[in-house]
N, C-alpha and C positions, 0 to 999 in steps of 0.2 A: 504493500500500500504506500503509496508516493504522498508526501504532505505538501509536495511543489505545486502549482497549480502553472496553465500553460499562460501566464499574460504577458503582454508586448512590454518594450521596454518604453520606462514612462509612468510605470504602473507607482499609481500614489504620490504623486508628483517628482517620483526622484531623481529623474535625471532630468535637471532643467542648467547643467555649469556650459556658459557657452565656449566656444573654443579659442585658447588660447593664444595670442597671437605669437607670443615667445617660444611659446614648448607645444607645438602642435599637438606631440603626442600623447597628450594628457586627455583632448576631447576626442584623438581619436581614440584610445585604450578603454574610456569611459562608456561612450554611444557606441563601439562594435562589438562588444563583450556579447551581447545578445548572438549575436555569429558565430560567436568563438572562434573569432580570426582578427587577423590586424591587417588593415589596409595600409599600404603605402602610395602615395603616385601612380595612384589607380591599379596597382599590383594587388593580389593576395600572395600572402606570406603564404610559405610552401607549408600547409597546414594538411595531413592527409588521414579522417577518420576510419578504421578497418582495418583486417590486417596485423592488428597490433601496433601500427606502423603511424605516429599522430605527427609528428615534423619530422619534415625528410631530411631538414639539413640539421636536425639537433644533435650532438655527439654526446649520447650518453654515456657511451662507453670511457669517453674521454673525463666526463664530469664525474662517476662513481671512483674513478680510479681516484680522484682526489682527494675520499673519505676511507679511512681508515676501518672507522666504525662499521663499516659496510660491512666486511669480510666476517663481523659474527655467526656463530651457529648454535644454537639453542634446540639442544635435544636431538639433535641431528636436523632440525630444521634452517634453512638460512632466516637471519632475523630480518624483519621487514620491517623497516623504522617510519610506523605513520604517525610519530607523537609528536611530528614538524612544530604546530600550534604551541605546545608546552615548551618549546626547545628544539631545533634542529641539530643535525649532527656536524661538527668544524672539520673542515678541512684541512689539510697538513700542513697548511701554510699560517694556519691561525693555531695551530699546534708547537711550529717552532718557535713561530714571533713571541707565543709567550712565554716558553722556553729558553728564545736567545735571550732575552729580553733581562730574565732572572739570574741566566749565566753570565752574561758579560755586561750587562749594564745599571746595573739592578742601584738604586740610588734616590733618596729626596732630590723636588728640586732646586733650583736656585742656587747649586753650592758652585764654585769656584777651581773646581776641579773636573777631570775627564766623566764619567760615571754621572754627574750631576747634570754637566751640559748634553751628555746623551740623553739624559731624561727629559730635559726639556726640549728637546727637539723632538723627540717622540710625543709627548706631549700636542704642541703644535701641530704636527702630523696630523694627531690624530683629530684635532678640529676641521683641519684641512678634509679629511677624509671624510666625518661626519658633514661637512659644507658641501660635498660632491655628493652626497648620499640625498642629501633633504636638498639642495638647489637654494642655499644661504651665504651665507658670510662665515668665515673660521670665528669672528669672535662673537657670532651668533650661536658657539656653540658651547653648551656645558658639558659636563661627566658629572654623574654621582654613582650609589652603589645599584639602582633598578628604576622604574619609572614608577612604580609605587611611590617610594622615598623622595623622589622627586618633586613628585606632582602634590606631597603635604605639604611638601618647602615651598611649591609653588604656592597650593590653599591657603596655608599660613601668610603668605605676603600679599595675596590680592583680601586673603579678608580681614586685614588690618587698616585692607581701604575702604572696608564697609560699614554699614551702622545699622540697626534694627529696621528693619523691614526694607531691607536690600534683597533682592532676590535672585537666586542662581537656579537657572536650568539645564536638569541632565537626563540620561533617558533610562527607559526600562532593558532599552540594547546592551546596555554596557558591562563591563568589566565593572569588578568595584572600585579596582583603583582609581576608574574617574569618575567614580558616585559617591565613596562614603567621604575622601576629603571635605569632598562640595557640602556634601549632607552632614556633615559635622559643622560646621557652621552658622548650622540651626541652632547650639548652642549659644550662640551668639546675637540671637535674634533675628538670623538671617532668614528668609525664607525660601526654603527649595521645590521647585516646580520640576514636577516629572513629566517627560514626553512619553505617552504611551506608547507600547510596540503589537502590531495586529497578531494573535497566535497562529493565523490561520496563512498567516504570509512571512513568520519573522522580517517585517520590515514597517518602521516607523510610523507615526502617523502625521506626515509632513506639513497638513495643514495647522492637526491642532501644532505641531511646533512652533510655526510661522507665526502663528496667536499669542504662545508664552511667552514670546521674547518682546516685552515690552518695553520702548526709551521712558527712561528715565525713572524705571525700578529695576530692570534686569542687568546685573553687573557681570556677571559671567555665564556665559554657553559653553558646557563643557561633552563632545561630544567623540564617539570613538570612529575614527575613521572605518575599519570594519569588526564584524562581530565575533569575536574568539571562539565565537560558542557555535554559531552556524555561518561565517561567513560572508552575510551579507555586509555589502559597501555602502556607506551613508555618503549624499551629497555633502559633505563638510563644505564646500566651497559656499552652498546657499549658507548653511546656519553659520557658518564666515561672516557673508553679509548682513544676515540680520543681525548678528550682535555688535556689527560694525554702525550699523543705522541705527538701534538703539544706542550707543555708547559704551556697550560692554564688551568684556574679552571675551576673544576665541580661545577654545584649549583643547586638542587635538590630541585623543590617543592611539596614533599609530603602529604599536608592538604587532598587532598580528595582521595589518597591511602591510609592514616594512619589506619582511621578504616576496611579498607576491605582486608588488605593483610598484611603477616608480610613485616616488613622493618630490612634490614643488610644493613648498610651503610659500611660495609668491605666487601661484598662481591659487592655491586654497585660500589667501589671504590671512589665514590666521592669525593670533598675537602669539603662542604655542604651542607646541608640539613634543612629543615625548614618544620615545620606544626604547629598543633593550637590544643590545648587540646580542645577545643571544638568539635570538629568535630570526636573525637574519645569517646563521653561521658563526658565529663570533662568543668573546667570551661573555660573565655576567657581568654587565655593565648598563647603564645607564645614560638613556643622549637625551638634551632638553635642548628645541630649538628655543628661543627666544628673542623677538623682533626685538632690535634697540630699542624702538619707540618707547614700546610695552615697558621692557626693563628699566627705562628712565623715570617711570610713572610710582613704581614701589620700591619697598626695601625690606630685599628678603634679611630671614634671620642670617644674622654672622655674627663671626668674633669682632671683634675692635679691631685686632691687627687685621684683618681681613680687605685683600682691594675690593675698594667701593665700587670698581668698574665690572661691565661683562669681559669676557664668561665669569670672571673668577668670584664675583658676588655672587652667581650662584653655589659656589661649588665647597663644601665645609670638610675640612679635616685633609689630612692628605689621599691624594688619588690613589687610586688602582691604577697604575703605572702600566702593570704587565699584560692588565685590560685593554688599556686603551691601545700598549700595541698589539693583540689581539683582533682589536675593534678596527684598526689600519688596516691589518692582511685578512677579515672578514667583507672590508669595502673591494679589496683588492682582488678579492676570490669573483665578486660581480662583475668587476668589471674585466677581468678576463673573459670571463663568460659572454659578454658584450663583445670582447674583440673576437671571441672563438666565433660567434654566430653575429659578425655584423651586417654582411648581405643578407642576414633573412629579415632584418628590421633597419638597414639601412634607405635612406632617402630623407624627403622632407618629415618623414614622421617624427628625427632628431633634430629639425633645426638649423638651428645658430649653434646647437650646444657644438664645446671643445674638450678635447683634453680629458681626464677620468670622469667627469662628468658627462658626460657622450657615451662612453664604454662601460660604464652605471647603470644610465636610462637604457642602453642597447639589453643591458645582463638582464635587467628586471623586466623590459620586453621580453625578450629570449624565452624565460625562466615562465612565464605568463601564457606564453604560447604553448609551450608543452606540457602548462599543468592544465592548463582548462579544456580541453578534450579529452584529457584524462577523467578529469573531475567528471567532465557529463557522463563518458562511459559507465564511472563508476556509480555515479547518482541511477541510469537509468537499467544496470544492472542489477543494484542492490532492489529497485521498487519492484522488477521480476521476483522477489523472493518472497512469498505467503510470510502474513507477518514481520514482518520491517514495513516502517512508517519513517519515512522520511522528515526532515526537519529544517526550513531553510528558506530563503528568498523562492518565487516564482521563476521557473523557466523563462531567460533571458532580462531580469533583474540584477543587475553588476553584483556577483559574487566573486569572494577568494575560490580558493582549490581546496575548503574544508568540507568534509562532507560528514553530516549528523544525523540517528538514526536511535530508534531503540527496534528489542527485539520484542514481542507481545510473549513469551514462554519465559524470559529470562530478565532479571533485576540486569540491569547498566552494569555493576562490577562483576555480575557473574559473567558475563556474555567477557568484559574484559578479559578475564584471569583467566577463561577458556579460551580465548585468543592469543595471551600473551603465551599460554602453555604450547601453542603451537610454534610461535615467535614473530606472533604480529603484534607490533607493539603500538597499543592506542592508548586514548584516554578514557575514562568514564567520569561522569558527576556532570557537575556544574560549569568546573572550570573558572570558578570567581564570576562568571556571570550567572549570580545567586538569582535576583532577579527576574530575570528570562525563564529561567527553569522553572520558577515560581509560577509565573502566569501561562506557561506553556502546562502546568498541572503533572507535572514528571519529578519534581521532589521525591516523593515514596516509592517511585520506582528504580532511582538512583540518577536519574535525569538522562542523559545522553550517551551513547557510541558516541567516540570522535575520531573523524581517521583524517589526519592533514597530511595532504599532497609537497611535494617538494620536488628542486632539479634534478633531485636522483633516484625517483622511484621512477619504477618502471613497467610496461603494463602487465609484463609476468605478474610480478610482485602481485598485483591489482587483483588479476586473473584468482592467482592460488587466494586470495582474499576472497571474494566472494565464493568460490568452493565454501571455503572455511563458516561464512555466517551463512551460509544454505545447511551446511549439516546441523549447524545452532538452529537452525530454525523448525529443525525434523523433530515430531513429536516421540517421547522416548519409548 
């Protein structure tokens, strides 16, 4: 049983961002997604469903070799890593960076010797790296320990510029890390306004949004780019705008968009943005975009010794050093990936862009193209199976490559542990979007299958997967 329904793209107002003139390929990735293809210059990318066979020019072969973690086997099974969503698996190159990183340069920074200036140039780097990632400025970028931690230090400094009966809107889609800061608040007098989400569609209800964001009581919109739990891609660029036109911040949680789509936080318009180098290949860490502007406006918690300036006003204590180079050879791994497959997303679809930021947006093309044919395959092989109910955006409603599901014989952690015993490795529950699972009515059941797609699964993989939840589903 399929909980997708078949509607056009459009559905509920969501895709209204017109197209960019800077980065083209932002309205094209957004309004072709419905296709599951990406146009170029009147080209279709060499996209081919059947067969097994979904990009002709994608070298998987070439991308698995660069994960170690691949080569597991579990019971004699090979493991099949779909826990992407929680955590992807790093690449070798974000394995030694933080390695070399501990062996030979390991050091605070600012000091006046060798070990010290390499840390600070890593350092650097790694905003540099993060600016190419999000389409920013290096000193639009922070580090801290995750975007949870982050996004309090953020709450804590936009609600020091509030006063009783200020009000923040955030939705029923989200994560909680960009609900309960907000909604903590309310200690404070604040008032928090929730955006409902449809169950019957996991996707928003854009108009009452467009209503809650009132000038001059709504101070912050705080809204998750896509949904951890099923997927779905919210218009951020509109509720950008509205809280630009009432007067309040945008806050943008991008952790489980980051590895499946490019991100332009100039063309979203937002004041912030937040993810997790984890979740794009890299280690745990923590990235917080933050427009000057914005930054000018508050004053986060810090020490006294602490610079008063960006990044570093955001960032308390000393870094993660070996993170952020990590977080370098995690940007680095994309955009390899970019230059391995640039004729399949080469032309105007890149622009003006240059430089690692071209072979970025190319990787996260790249990477977008091969996971979303996968996705439908697997979406519309799993609704063949008696008993799975699918959970998710409508057919051709801008989704990730996450695909959500329960089983009607089996509790969400059993159907896991019996997958994982084979060596599929997924998630069950909520996933921190408590929420969701709430009004979707799947608490007592354990809430959710989660199976997230990434550049190195492959449609075997896929294949021996649904085998696996078809025998789950056979009555005993």
């Amino acid at each position: 049983m399929a909980h997708d329904a078949d509607y056009s793209v459009g559905c509920c107002g969501q895709i209204e961002t017109p197209p960019n003139e800077q980065e083209p390929w932002l309205a094209c990735i957004i309004h072709d997604m419905a296709a599951h293809r990406l146009v170029t210059q009147g080209r279709v990318v060499g996209l081919r469903l059947g067969e097994g066979e979904f990009v002709s020019h994608y070298d998987i072969a070439y991308v698995r070799d660069q994960f170690p973690a691949l080569a597991r086997v579990i019971d004699g099974h090979a493991a099949v890593y779909l826990d992407g969503p929680g955590g992807t698996q790093t690449p070798r190159r974000v394995l030694d960076a933080v390695r070399g990183y501990l062996a030979d340069h390991n050091a605070n920074c600012d000091g006046h010797f060798a070990t010290s200036r390499e840390t600070d140039a890593i350092v650097a780097e790694a905003r540099q790296a993060g600016a190419d990632l999000l389409g920013c400025e290096p000193v639009e970028v922070s580090f801290g320990a995750n975007m949870t931690t982050l996004t309090y230090l953020l709450a804590e400094a936009l609600g020091r510029r509030m006063k009783p009966g200020d009000e923040v809107v955030i939705t029923a889609l989200d994560h909680e890390a960009n609900r309960s800061p907000w909604a903590q608040l309310a200690e404070r007098g604040v008032i928090v306004r929730e955006v409902p989400v449809d169950p019957a569609t996991c996707v928003l209800d854009w108009p009452a949004f467009e209503a809650l964001v009132r000038p001059g009581r709504t101070k912050v919109v705080a809204l998750g780019h896509a949904s951890n739990a099923v997927g779905t891609i919210n218009d951020v660029a509109a509720a950008a705008r509205w809280a630009r036109a009432a007067g309040a911040w945008s806050v943008v949680d991008a952790v489980h968009s980051a590895p499946h789509t490019p991100l332009d936080v100039r063309a979203i318009g937002c004041d912030f943005l937040l993810c997790s180098a984890y979740k794009f290949f890299g280690p745990h860490v923590g990235l917080l975009f933050a427009r000057r502007d914005a930054t000018a406006q508050v004053e986060p918690l810090r020490l006294s010794t602490q610079t008063p300036e960006p990044p570093f006003i955001w960032e308390t204590g000393t870094l993660n050093s070996e993170g952020m180079a990590g977080t370098i050879a995690a940007v680095d791994f994309i955009a390899d990936l970019g230059e391995r497959h640039m004729s399949v997303v080469e032309g105007g679809l890149l622009g003006e862009l240059k430089g690692r930021r071209r072979a970025v947006v190319a990787g996260m093309l790249a990477a977008h193209a091969y996971e979303q044919p996968l996705a439908r395959w697997l979406r519309d092989a799993l609704a063949d199976i008696a008993g799975v109910t699918l959970y998710g955006p409508p057919q051709g409603t801008p989704r990730t490559s996450t695909v959500s599901f329960t089983l009607d014989r089996l509790h969400a952690g059993e159907a896991a542990h019996a997958l994982g015993e084979r060596g599929f490795f997924v998630w069950d529950g909520d996933f921190y979007a408590a929420r969701l699972v709430e009004v979707l009515g799947l608490a007592e059941r354990g809430g959710l299958i989660r199976v997230g797609l990434a550049p190195y699964t492959t449609q075997g993989e896929l294949e021996r997967f649904v085998e696996a939840v078809d025998d789950l589903s056979q009555p005993l």
